[in-house]
Legacy VTK file of the C-alpha trace (Angstrom):
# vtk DataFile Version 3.0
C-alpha trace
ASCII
DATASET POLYDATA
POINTS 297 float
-130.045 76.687 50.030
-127.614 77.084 53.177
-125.231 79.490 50.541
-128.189 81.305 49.940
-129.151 81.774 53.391
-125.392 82.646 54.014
-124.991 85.030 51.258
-127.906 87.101 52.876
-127.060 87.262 56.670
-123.732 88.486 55.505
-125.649 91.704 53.882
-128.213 91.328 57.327
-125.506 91.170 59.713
-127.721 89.505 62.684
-126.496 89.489 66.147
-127.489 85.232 65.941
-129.414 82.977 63.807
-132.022 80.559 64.410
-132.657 77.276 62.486
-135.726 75.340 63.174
-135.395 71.054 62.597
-132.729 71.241 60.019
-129.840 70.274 62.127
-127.603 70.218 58.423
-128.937 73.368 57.450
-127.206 74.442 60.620
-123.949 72.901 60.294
-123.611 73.961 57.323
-124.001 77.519 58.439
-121.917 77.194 61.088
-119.123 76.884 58.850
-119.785 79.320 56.609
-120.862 81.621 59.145
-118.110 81.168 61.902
-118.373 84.198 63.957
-122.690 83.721 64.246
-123.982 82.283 66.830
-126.586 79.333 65.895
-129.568 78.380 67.843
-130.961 74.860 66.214
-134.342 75.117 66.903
-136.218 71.284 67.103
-139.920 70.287 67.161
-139.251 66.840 66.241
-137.846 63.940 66.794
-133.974 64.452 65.901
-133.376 60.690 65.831
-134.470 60.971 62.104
-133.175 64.149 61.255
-129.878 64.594 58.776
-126.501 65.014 60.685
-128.555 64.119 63.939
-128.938 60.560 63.985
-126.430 59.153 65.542
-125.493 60.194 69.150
-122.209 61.326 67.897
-123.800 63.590 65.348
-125.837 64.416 68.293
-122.875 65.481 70.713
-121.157 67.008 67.769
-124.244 69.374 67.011
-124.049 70.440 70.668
-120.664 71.834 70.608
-121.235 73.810 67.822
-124.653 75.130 67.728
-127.092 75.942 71.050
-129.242 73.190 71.088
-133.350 73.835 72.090
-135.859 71.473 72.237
-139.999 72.290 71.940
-140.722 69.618 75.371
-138.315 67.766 77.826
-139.817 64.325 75.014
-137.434 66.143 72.359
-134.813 66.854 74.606
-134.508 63.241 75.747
-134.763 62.135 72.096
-132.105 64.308 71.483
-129.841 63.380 74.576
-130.730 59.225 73.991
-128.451 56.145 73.329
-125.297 57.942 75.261
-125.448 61.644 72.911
-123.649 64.421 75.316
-124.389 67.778 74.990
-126.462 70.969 76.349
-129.739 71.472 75.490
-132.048 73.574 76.613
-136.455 73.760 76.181
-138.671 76.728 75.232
-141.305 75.254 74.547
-144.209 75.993 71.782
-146.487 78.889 72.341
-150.248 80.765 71.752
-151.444 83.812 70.796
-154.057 84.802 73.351
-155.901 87.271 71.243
-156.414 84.705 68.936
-158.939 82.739 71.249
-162.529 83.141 70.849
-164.256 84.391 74.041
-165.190 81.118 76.281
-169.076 80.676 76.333
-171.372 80.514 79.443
-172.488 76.921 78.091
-170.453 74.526 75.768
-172.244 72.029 73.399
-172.800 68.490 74.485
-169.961 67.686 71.557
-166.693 65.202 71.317
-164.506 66.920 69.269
-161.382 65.859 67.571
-159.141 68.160 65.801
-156.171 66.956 63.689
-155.156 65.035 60.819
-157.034 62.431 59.749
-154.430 59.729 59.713
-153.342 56.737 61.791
-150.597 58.309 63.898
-153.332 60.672 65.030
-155.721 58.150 66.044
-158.484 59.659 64.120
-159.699 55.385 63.199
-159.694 54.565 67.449
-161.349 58.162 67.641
-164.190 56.671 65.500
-164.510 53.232 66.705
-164.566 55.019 70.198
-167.727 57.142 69.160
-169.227 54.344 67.452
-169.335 52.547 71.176
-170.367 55.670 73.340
-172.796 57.745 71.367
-175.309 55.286 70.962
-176.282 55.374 74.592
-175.857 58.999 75.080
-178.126 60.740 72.405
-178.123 63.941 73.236
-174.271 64.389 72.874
-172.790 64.532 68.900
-169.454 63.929 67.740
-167.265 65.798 65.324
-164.015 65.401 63.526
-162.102 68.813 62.027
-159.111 67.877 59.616
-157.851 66.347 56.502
-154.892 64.484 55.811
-153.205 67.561 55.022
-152.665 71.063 56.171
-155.209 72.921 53.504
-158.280 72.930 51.545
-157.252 71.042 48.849
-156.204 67.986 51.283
-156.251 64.820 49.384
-159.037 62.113 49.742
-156.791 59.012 50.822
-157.417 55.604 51.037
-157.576 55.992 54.506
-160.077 58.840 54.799
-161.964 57.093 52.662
-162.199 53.961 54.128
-163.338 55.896 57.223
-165.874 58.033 56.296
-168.149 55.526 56.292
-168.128 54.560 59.177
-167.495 57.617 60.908
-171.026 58.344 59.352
-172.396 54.939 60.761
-170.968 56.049 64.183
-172.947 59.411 63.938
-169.773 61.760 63.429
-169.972 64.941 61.801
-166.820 65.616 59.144
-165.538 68.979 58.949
-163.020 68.310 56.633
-159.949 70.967 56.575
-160.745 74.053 58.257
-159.128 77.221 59.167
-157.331 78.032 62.732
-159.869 80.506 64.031
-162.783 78.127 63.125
-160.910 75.231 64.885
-160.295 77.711 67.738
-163.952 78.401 67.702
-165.165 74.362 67.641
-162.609 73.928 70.877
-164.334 76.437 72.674
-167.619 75.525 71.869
-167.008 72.010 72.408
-167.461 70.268 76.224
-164.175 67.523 75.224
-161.594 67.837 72.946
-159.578 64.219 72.295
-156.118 63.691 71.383
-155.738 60.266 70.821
-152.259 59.786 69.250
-150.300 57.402 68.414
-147.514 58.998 67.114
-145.253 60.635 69.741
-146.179 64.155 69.650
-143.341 66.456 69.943
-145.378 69.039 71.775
-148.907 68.475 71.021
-150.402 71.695 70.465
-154.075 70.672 69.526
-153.781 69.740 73.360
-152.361 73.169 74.644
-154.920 74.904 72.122
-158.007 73.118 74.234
-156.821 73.824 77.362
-156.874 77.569 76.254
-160.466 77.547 74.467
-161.616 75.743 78.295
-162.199 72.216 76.377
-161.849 69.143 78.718
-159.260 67.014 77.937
-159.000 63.024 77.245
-155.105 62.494 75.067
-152.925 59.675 74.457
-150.163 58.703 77.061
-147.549 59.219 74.211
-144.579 61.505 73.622
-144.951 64.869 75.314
-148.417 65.041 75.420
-147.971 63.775 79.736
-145.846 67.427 80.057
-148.006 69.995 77.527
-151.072 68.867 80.081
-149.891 67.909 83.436
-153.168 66.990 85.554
-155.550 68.798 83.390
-156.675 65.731 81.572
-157.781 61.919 81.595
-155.375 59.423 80.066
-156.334 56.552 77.275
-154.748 53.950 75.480
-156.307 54.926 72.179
-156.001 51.309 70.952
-157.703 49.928 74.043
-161.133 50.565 72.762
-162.606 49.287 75.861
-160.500 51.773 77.981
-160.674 54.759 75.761
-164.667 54.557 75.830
-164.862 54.001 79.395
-162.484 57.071 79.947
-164.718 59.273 77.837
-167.781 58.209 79.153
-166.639 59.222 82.455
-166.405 62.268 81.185
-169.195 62.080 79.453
-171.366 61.836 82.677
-169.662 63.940 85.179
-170.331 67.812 84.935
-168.584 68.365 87.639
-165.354 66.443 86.615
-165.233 68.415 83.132
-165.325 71.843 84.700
-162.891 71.337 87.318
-160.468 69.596 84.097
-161.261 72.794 82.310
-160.510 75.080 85.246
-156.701 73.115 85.278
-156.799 73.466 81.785
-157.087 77.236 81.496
-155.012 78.208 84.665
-151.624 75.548 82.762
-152.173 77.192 79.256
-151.187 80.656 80.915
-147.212 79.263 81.584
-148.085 78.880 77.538
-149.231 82.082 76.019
-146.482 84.049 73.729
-146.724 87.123 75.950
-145.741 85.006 78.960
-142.977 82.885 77.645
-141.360 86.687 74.970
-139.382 87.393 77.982
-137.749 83.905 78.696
-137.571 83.470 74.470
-135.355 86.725 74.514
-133.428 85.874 77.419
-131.894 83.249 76.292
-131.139 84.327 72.701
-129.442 86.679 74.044
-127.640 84.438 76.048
-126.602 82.407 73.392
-125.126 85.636 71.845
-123.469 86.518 74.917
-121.953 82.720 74.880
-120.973 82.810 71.524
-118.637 86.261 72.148
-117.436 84.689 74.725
-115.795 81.329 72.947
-114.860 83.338 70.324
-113.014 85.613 72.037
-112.835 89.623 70.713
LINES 1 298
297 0 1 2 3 4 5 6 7 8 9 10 11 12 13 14 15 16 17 18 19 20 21 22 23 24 25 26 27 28 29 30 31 32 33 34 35 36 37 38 39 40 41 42 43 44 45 46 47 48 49 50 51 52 53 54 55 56 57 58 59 60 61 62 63 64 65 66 67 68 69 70 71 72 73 74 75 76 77 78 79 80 81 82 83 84 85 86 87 88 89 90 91 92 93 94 95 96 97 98 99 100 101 102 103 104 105 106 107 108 109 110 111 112 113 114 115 116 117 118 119 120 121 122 123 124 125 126 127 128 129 130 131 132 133 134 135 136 137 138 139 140 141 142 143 144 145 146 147 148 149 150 151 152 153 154 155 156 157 158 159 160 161 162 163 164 165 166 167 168 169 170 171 172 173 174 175 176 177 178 179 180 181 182 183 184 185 186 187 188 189 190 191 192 193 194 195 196 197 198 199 200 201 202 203 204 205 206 207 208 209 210 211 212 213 214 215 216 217 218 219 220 221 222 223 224 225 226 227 228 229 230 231 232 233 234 235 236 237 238 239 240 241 242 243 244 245 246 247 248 249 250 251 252 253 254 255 256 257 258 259 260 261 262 263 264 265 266 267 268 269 270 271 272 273 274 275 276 277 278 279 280 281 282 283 284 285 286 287 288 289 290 291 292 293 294 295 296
């Protein structure tokens, strides 16, 4: 694959290359390619990655290539267990004109939006639901996702298992769904919950509610704390006695959900594509600039 790529950015001739979580894709190029400058591009942990996970692959991969991390949580991953190098963040982005307009009421809904898998909390998300709705009847619940990105997702033992008693609980099922319909749900919806497990690199389901004006309850995990500042309330997903109590609050105070989706809206600005093009082109361009520079004429 790398020759491949190789072969055809000889013909292309770019003034840099970028290489997103395959830190031996870029190696690799580097040496085949040695007067390109590389930008390795990561949106996950590189602890796990090939060529990256040991800190001396680590520092090794900084000297060669320019280093940029999705969220200061990838960057430290990166820079962990004594690994030296440079590495810079630009983080994850939206399209604004993909948003649906934001309505004048939202529906009384407790939407989660994701895979339907463990790391994702979509079982605490359920037993959750399965507490609070009872004793607030006029608000529903809803779950958009499968365990894989597209229509013809899989039904695992673990979906299965919970459909059940996601039913029991009340919970609608979406299944798999397309962006602009998940876009849609967010904006309709009065909370959006992101109860992860997992670390999330970025955690755009998070950034993508803040846009759509959803208030927020996520996980205290991985970069999720950064993506949302003080725009939402914090949960231990796997305290269920915590994570209903946090939701009910929200739940019952109007006033707290607006002013969480007036934070929310006014953060996902430093987010949108249009604002963060300049900054993106910036510093490829300084990377280019570097690259002349070590190489000499």
């Amino acid at each position: 694959y790398a020759l491949a790529v190789a072969q055809r950015l000889k013909r292309l001739k770019p003034d840099g290359i970028e290489v997103h979580n395959r830190p031996d894709i870029a190696l690799m190029l580097r040496r085949l390619l040695p007067s390109l400058p590389i930008m390795l591009v990561l949106h996950n942990n590189p602890c796990g990655m090939r060529r990256a996970k040991t800190p001396q692959e680590r520092t090794k991969l900084a000297k060669v290539v320019s280093v940029v991390a999705v969220s200061q949580w990838v960057k430290d991953r990166f820079l962990s267990q004594g690994a030296q190098g440079r590495v810079d963040i630009l983080p994850n982005s939206f399209d604004g004109s993909e948003l649906p307009p934001l309505p004048t009421q939202r529906d009384k809904t407790i939407l989660f939006a994701g895979r339907i898998v463990a790391d994702k909390g979509a079982d605490a998300f359920v037993t959750m639901c399965a507490q609070v709705l009872p004793n607030y009847p006029t608000w529903r619940a809803e779950m958009i996702g499968a365990d894989r990105f597209g229509p013809n997702s899989p039904e695992t033992p673990f979906l299965a298992a919970l459909r059940p008693k996601a039913q029991q609980a009340g919970i609608v099922m979406a299944g798999y769904q397309p962006h602009a319909a998940v876009l849609h749900a967010m904006a309709r919806a009065a909370i959006v919950v992101v109860p992860s497990r997992w670390p999330e690199p970025f955690g755009m389901v998070a950034l993508e509610a803040m846009a759509c004006g959803a208030a927020l309850v996520v996980s205290d995990t991985g970069s999720l704390p950064d993506v949302v500042g003080d725009a939402a309330l914090f949960c231990n997903p796997d305290n269920h006695t915590e994570f209903a109590a946090t939701v009910t609050r929200l739940m019952t105070d109007a006033t707290l959900r607006a002013e969480l989706t007036q934070k929310g809206l006014q953060r996902a600005q430093a987010f949108k594509t249009e604002t963060l093009r300049t900054q993106r082109e910036q510093f490829q361009r300084s990377c280019v600039r570097a690259w002349r520079l070590r190489s000499g004429p």
